[in-house]
FITOR-154865 format. One record per atom (N, C-alpha, C): residue in one letter; y, x, z. Coordinates in steps of 0.2 Angstrom, whole numbers, padded with zeros to 4 digits, always signed. Example, Ala and Ser with C-alpha at 12.3 -4.5 7.8 and 13.67 -1.06 7.14 Angstrom:
REM FITOR-154865
A-0028+0066+0039 A-0022+0062+0039 A-0016+0066+0039 S-0011+0064+0035 S-0005+0068+0036 S+0000+0064+0039 
***
This chain:
REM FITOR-154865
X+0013+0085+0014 X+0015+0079+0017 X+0022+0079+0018 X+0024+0074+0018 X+0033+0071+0018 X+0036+0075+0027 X+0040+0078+0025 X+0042+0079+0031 X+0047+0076+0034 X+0050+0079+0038 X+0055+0077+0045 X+0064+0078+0043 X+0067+0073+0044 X+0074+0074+0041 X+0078+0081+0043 X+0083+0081+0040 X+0086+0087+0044 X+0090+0085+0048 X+0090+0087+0055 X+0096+0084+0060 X+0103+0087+0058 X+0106+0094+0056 X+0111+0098+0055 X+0115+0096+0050 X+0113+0094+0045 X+0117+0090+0041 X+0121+0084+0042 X+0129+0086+0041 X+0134+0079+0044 X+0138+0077+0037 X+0140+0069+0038 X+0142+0068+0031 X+0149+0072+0028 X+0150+0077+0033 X+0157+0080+0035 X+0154+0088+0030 X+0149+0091+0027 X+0146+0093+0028 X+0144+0094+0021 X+0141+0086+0019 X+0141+0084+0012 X+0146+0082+0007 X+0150+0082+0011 X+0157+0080+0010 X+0161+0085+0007 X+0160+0091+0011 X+0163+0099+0011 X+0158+0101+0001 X+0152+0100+0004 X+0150+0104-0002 X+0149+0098-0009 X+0152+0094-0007 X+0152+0091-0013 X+0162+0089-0018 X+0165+0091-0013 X+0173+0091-0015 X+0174+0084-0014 X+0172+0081-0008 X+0176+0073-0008 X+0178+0072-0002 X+0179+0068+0000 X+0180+0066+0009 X+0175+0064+0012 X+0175+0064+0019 X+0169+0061+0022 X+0169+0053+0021 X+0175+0049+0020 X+0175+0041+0019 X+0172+0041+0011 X+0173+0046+0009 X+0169+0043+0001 X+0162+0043+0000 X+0159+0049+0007 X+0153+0047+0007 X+0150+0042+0011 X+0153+0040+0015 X+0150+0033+0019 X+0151+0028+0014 X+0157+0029+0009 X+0157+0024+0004 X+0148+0023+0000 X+0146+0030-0003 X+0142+0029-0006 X+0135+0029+0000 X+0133+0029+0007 X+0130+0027+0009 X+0130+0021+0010 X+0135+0017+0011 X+0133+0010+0012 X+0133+0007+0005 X+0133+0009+0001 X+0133+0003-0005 X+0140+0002-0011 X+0145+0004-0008 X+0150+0004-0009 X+0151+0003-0016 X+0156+0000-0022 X+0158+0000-0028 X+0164+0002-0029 X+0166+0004-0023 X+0170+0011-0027 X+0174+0015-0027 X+0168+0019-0030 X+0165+0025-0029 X+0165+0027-0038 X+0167+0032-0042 X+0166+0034-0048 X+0158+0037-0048 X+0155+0034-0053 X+0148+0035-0054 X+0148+0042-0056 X+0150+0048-0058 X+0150+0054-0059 X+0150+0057-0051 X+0155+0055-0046 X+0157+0055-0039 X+0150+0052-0036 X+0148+0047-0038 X+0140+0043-0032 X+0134+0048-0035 X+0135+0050-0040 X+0129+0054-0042 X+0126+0058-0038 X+0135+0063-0038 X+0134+0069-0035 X+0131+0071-0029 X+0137+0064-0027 X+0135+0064-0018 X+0128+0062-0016 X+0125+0059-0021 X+0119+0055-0019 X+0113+0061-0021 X+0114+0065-0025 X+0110+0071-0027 X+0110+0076-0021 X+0115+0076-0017 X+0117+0082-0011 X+0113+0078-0006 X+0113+0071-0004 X+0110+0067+0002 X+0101+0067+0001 X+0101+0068-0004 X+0095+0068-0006 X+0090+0076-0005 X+0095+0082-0008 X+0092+0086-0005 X+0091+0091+0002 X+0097+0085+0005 X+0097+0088+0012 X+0093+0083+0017 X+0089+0078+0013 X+0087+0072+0015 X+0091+0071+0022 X+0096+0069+0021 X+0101+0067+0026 X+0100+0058+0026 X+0098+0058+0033 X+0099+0050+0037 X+0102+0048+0043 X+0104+0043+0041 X+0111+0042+0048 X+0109+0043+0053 X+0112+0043+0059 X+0109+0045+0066 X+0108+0035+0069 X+0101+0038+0071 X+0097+0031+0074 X+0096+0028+0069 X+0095+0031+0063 X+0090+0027+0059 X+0081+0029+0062 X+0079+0031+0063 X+0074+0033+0067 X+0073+0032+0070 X+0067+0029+0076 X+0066+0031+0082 X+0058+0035+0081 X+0058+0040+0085 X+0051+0043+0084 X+0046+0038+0088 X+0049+0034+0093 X+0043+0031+0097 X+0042+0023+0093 X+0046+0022+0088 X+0046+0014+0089 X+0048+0017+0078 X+0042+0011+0076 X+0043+0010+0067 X+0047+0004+0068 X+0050+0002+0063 X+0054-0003+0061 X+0054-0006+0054 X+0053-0001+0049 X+0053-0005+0044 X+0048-0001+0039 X+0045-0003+0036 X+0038+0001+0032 X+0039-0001+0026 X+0040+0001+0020 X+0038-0002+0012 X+0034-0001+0012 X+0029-0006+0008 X+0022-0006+0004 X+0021-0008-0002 X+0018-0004-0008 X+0022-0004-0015 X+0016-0004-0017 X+0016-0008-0022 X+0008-0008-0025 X+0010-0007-0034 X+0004-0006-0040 X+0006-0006-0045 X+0008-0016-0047 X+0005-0019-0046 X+0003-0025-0046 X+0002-0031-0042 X+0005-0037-0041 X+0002-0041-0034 X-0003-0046-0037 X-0004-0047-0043 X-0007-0051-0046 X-0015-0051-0044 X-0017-0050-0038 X-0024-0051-0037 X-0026-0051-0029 X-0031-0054-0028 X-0033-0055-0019 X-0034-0050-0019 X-0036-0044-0020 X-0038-0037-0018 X-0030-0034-0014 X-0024-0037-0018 X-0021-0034-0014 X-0016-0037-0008 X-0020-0045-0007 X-0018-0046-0002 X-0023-0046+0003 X-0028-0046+0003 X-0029-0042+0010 X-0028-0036+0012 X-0025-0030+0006 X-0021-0024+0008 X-0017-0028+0014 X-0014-0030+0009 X-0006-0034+0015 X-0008-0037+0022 X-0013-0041+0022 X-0015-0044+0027 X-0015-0039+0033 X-0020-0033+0030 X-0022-0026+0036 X-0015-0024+0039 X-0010-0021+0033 X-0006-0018+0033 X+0000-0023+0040 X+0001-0030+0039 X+0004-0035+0041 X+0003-0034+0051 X-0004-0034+0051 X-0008-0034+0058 X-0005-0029+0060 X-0003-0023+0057 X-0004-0018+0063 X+0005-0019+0061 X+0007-0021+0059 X+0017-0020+0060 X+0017-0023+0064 X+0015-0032+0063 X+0017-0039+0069 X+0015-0033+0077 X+0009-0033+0077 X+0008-0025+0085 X+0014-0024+0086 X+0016-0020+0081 X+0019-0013+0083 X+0029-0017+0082 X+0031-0022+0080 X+0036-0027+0078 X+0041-0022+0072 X+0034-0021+0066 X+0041-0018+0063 X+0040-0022+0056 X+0043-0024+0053 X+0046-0028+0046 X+0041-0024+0042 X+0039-0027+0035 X+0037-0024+0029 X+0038-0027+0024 X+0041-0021+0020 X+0044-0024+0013 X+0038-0023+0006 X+0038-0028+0002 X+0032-0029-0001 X+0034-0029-0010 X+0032-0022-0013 X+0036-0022-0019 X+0031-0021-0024 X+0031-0022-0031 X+0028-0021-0036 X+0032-0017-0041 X+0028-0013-0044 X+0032-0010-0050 X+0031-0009-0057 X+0026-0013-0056 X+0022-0014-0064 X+0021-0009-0066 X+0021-0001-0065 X+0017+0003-0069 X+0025+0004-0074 X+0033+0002-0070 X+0036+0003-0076 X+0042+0010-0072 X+0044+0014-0078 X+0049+0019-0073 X+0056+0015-0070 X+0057+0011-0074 X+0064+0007-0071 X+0062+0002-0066 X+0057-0001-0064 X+0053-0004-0057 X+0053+0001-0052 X+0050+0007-0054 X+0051+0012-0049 X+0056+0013-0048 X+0061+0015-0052 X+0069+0018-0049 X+0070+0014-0045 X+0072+0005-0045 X+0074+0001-0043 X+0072+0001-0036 X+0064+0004-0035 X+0061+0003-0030 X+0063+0008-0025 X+0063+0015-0026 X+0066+0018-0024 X+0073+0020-0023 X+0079+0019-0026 X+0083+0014-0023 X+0086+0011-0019 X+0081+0005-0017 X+0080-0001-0012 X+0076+0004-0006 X+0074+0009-0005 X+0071+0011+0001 X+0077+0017+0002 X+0079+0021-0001 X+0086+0024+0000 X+0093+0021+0003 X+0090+0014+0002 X+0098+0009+0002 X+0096+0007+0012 X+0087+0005+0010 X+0087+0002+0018 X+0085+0005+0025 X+0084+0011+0022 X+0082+0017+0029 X+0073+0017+0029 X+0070+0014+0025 X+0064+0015+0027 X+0061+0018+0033 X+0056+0018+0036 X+0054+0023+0041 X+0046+0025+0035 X+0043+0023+0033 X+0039+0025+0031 X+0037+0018+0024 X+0032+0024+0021 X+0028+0021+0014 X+0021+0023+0013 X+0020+0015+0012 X+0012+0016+0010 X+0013+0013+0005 X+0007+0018-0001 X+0008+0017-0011 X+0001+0016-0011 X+0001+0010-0014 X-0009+0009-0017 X-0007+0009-0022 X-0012+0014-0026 X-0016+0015-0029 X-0010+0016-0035 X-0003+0021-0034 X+0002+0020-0037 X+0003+0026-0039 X+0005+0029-0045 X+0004+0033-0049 X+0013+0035-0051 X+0015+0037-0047 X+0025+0037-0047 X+0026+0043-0052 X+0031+0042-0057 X+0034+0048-0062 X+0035+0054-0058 X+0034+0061-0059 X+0036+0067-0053 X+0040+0066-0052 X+0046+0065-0058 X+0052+0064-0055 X+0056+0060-0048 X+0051+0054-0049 X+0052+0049-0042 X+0047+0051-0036 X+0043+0057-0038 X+0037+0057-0034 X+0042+0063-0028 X+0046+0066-0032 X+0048+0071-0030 X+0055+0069-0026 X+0060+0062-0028 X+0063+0060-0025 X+0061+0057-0017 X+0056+0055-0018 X+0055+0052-0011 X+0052+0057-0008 X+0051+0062-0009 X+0049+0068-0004 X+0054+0072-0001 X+0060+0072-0007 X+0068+0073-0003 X+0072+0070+0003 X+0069+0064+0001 X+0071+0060+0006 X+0067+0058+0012 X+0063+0062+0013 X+0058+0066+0019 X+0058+0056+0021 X+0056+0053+0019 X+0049+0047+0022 X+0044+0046+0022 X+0040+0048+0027 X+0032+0048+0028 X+0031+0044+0021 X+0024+0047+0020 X+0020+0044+0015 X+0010+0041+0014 X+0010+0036+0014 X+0001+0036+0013 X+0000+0032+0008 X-0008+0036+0005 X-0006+0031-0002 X-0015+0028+0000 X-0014+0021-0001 X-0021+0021+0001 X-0026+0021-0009 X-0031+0021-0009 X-0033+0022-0015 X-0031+0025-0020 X-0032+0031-0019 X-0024+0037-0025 X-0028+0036-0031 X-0024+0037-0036 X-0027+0036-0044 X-0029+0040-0045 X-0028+0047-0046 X-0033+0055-0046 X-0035+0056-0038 X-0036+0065-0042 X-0038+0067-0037 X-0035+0065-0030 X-0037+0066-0023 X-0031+0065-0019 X-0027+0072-0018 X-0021+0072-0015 X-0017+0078-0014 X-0017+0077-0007 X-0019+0084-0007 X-0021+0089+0000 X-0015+0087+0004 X-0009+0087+0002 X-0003+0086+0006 X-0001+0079+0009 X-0003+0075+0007 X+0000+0069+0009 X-0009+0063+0009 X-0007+0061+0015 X-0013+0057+0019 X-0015+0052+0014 X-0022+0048+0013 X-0025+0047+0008 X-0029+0042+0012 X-0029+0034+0011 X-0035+0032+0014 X-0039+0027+0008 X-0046+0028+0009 X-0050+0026+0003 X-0056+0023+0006 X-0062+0021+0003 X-0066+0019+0004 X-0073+0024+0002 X-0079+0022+0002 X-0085+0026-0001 X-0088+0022-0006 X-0083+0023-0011 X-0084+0021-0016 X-0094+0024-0020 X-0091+0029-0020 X-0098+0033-0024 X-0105+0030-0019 X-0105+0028-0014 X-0110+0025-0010 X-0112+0019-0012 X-0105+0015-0013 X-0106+0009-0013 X-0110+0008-0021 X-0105+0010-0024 X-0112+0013-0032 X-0116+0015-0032 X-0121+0020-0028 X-0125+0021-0028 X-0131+0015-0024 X-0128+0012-0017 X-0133+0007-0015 X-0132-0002-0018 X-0127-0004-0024 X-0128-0008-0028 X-0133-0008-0034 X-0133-0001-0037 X-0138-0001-0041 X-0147+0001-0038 X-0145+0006-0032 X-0152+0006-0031 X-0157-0002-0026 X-0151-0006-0022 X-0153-0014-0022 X-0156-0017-0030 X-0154-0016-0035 X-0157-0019-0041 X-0161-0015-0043 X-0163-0010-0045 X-0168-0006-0046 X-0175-0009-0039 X-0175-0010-0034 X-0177-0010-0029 X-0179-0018-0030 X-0177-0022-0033 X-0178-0028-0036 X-0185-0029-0040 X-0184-0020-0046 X-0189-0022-0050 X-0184-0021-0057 X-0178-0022-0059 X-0173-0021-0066 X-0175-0014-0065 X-0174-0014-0072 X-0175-0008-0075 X-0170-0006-0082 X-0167-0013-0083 X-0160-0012-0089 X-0156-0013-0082 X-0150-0010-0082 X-0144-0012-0078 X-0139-0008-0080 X-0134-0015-0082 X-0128-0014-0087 X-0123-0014-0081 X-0116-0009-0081 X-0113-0009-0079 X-0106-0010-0082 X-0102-0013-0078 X-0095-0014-0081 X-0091-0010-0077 X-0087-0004-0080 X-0083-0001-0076 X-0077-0002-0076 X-0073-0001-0070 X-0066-0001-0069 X-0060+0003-0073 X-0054+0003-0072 X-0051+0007-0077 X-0052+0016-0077 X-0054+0019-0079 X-0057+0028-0079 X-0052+0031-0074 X-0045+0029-0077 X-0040+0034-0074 X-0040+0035-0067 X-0041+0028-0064 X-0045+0028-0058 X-0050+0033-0051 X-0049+0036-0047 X-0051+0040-0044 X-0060+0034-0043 X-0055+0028-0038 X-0062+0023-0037 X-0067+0022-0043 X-0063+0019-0049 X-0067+0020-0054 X-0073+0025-0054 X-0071+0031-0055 X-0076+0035-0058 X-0082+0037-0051 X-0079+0036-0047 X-0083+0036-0039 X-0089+0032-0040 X-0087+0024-0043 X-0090+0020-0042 X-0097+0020-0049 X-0096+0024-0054 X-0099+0026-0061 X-0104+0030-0058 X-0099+0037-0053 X-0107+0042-0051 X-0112+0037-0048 X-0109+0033-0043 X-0116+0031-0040 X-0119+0027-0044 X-0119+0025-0049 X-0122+0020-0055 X-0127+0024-0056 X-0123+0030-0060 X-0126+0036-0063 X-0132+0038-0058 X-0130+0040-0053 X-0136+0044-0048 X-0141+0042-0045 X-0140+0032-0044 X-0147+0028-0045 X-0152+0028-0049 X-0149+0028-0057 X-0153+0026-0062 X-0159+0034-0060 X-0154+0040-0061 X-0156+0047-0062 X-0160+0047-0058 X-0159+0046-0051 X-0164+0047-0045 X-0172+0044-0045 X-0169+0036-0050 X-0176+0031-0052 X-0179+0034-0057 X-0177+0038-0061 X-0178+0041-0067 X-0180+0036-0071 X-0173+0032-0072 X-0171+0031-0078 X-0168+0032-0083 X-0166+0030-0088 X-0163+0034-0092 X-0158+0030-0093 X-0150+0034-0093 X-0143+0032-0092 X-0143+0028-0100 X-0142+0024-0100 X-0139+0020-0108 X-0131+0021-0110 X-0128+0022-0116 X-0123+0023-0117 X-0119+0013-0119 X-0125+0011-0121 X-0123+0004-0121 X-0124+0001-0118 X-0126+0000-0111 X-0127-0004-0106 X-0119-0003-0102 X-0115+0002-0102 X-0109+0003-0098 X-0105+0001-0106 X-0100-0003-0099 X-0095-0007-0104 X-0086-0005-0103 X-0082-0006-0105 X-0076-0005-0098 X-0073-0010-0097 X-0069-0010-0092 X-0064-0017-0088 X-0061-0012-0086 X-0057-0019-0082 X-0047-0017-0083 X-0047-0019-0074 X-0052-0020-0071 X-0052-0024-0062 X-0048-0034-0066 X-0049-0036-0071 X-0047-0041-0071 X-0054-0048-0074 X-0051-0053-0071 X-0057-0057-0073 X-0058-0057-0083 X-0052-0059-0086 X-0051-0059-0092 X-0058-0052-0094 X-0054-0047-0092 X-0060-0041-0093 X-0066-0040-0094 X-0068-0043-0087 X-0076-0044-0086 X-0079-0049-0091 X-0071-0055-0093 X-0077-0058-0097 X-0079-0058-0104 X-0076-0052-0106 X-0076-0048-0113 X-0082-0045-0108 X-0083-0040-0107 X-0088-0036-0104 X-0096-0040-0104 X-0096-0046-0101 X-0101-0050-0102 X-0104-0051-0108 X-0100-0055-0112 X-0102-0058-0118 X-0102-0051-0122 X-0097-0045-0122 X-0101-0040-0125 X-0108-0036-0123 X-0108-0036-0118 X-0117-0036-0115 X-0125-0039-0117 X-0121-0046-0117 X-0126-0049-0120 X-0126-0053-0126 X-0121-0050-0129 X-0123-0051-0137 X-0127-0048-0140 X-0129-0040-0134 X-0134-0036-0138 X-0141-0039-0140 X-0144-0037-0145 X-0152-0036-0146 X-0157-0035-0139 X-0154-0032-0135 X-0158-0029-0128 X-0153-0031-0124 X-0154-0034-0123 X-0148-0035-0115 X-0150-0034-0109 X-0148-0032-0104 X-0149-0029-0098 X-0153-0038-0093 X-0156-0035-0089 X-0157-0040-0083 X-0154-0041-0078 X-0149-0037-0078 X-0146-0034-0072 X-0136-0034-0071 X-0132-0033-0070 X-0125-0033-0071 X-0123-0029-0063 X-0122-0022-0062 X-0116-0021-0058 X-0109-0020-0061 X-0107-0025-0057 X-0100-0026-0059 X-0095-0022-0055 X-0089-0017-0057 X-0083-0012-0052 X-0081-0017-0048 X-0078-0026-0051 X-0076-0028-0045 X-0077-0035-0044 X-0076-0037-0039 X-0077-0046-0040 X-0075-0051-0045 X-0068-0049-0046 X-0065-0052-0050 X-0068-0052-0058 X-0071-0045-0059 X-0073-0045-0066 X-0082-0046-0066 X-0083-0048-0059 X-0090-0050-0061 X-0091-0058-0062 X-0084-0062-0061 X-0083-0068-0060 X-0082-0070-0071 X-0077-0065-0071 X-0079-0065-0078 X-0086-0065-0082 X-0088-0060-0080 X-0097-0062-0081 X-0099-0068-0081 X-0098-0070-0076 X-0104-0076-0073 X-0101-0083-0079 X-0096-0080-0080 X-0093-0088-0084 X-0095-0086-0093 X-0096-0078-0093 X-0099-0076-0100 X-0106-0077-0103 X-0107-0078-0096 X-0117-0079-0096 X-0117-0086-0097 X-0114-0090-0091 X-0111-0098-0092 X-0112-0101-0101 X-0108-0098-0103 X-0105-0102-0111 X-0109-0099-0115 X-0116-0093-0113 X-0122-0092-0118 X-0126-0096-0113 X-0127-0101-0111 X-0134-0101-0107 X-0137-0099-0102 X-0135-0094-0101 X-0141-0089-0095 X-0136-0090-0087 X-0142-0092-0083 X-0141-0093-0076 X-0142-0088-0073 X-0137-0087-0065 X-0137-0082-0062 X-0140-0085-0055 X-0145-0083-0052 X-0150-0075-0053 X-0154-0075-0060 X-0157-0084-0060 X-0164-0085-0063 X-0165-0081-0072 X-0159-0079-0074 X-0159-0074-0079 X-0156-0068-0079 X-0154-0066-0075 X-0148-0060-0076 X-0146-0063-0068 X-0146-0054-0064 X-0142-0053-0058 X-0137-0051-0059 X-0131-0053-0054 X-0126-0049-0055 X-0123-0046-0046 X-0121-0041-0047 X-0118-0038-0043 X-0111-0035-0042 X-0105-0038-0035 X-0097-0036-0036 X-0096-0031-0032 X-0091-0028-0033 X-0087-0024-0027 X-0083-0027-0025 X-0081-0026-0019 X-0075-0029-0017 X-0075-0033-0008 X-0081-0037-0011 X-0083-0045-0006 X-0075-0047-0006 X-0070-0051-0007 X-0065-0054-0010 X-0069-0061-0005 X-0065-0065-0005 X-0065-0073-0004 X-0068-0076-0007 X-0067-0073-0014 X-0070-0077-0021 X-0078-0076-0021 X-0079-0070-0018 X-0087-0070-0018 X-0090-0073-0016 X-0088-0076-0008 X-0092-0080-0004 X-0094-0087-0008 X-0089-0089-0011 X-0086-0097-0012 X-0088-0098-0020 X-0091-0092-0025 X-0093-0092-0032 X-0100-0095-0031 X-0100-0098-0037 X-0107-0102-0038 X-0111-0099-0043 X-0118-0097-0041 X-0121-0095-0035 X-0114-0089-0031 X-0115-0090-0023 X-0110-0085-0020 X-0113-0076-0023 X-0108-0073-0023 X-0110-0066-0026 X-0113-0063-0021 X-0117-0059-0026 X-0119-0051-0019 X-0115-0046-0022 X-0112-0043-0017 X-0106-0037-0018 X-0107-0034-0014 X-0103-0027-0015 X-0100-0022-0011 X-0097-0024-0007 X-0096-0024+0000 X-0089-0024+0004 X-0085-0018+0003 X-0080-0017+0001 X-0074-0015+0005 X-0071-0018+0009 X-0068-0012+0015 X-0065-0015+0019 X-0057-0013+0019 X-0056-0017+0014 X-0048-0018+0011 X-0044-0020+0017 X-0044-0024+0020 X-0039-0025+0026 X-0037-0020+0030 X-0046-0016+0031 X-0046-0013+0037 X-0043-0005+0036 X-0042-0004+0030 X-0039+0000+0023 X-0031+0001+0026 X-0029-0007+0027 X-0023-0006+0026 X-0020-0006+0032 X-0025-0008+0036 X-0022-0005+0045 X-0024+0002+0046 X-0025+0006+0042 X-0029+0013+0045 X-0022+0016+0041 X-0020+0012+0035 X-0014+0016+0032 X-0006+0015+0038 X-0008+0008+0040 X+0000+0009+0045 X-0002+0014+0051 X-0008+0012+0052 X-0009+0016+0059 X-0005+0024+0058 X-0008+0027+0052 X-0009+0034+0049 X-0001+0034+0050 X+0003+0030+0046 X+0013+0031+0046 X+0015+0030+0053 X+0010+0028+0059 X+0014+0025+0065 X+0014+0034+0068 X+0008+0036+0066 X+0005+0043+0069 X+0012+0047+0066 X+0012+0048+0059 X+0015+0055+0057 X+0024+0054+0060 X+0025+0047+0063 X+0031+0047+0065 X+0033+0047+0070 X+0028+0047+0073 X+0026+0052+0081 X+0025+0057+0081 X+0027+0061+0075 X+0023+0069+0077 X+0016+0071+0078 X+0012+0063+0077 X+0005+0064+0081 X+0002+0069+0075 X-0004+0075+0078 X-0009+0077+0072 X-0012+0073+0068 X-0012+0074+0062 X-0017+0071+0058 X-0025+0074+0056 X-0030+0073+0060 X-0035+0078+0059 X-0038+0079+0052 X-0040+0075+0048 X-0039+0073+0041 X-0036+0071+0035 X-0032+0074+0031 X-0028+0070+0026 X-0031+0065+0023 X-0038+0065+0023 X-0042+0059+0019 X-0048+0056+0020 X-0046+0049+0022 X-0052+0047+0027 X-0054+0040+0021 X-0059+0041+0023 X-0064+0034+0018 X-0067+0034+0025 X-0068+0024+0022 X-0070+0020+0026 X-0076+0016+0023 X-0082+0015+0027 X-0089+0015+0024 X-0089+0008+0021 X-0092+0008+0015 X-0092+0003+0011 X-0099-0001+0014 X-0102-0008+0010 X-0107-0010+0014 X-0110-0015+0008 X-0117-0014+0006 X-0120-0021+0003 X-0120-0030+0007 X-0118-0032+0003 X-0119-0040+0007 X-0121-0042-0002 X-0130-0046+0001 X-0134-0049-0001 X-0133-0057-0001 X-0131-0060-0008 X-0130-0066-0006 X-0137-0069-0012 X-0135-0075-0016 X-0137-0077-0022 X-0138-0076-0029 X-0134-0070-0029 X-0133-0070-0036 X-0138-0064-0038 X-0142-0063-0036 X-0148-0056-0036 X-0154-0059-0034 X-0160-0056-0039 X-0167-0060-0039 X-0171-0054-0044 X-0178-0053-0042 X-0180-0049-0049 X-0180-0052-0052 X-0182-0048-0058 X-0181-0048-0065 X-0188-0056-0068 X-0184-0059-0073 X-0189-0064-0072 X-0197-0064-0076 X-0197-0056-0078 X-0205-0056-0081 X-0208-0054-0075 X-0205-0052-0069 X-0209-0051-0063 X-0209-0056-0058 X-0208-0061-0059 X-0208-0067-0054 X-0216-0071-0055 X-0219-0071-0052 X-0225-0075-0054 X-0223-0081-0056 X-0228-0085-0062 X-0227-0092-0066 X-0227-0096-0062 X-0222-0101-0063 X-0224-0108-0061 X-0231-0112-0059 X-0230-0115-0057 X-0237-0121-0058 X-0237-0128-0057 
***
């Protein structure tokens, strides 16, 4: 976990061990141009390992400013992060800064940077996968950290807040099993993904449990994008066997579906169920409205400020990694299977 600044270090200090003046280093702490970039480097490589921060940039009783840094803003998934996150600053009256990085290293540096430059008091990363190099700067620079969603394993060191995902997959597929479906195609999220793979066991451990047999062509992949899902459908159902069933990793890519089913003909439930992760907005308001997974994404994102409010009070953290219980909501887009519906008349 990110620790505590040093107090003993003065710019008077960094100055000595770097051969410059204590004004050359205020220059390069406030911004300054100029300053010889060989000279800002230096100084900036010494402030870094002595994680040196001005006096009263802190307060341990009071947050002020918190970045929040995602790979992506391009989805509602991560604005109700923000939402959560938003609630519990407006509380507490402290600012939040809202950054994307695209997944690129010069986005990261930039962003990094920008939180060196504004005093950050804390950072919360979903589902952000930072180069060591910058993973390791920002531990220099001792700024609490929580990453909600981490893309691998989680690390022991640094607080972790996630969901139940492996539940959630397990109780979407055994809700359609429990229908009476006995093909169920699932479309998976991206692998590298920690949630991803979470959400493939419980797939995996419904069929197994029903003693069905896992199909290698009923699992499709997606990207958590609608475009995604709607390759994922049309590749599903252009099979010879198609599934009666669809769990889908997220809302977005089961919306894709629906519109894949849509442009072959097949209606949802009355041919094909489908099920999302997520519960999004989008789910209530889709035609028919979806049955999904809840996450609770907001409440995700207030557990993560809570968690940054704690470690900057010193408070204990009783666990590095807390999941928060996922939940099925049954709406329209599920029905059995339609050889088990009794005929019309």
């Amino acid at each position: 976990m990110v620790g505590t600044p040093s107090r003993d270090v003065t710019i008077s200090a960094i100055a000595a061990e770097a051969g410059v003046s204590a004004p050359t280093v205020s220059r390069v702490l406030n911004g300054r141009g100029d300053v010889a970039p060989a000279t800002r480097e230096r100084v900036e490589k010494l402030l870094r390992r002595h994680g040196y921060r001005r006096r009263g940039q802190r307060s341990k009783e009071r947050v002020d400013l918190i970045d929040l840094v995602f790979n992506d803003l391009d989805s509602p998934w991560a604005v109700e992060i923000i939402r959560g996150v938003e609630d519990v600053a407006h509380q507490a009256g402290a600012g939040v800064v809202v950054s994307a990085i695209h997944r690129r290293a010069s986005s990261a540096r930039q962003w990094l940077d920008n939180v060196r430059s504004r005093v950050s008091d804390g950072t919360i990363l979903v589902t952000t996968d930072l180069a060591p190099s910058l993973d390791e700067e920002l531990r220099e620079l001792r700024v609490p950290a929580v990453v909600i969603d981490p893309v691998g394993v989680p690390d022991l060191a640094t607080p972790t807040i996630g969901a139940t995902n492996w539940s959630g997959g397990l109780s979407a597929t055994e809700y359609l099993i429990d229908l009476g479906h006995r093909r169920i195609g699932f479309v998976e999220g991206r692998p590298e993904l920690w949630c991803s793979r979470a959400r493939m066991g419980g797939y995996r451990a419904a069929l197994e449990m029903a003693g069905i047999a896992v199909e290698g062509d009923l699992i499709v992949p997606g990207e958590y994008t609608y475009e995604s899902g709607f390759r994922a459908g049309r590749r599903l159902f252009e099979s010879q066997d198609p599934p009666s069933a669809v769990f889908v990793s997220s809302d977005q890519m089961a919306l894709g579906v629906y519109e894949a089913l849509r442009r072959r003909g097949l209606r949802v439930p009355d041919d094909v169920s489908v099920v999302g992760f997520d519960d999004l907005p989008e789910a209530r308001w889709s035609s028919p409205p979806l049955t999904t997974v809840r996450q609770p994404l907001a409440d995700m994102g207030r557990m993560a400020m809570r968690t940054i409010e704690r470690i900057i009070r010193d408070e204990h953290i009783e666990s590095s990694r807390i999941e928060l219980a996922t939940g099925l909501v049954v709406r329209d887009s599920t029905a059995p299977p339609p050889h088990t519906r009794p005929a019309s008349t």
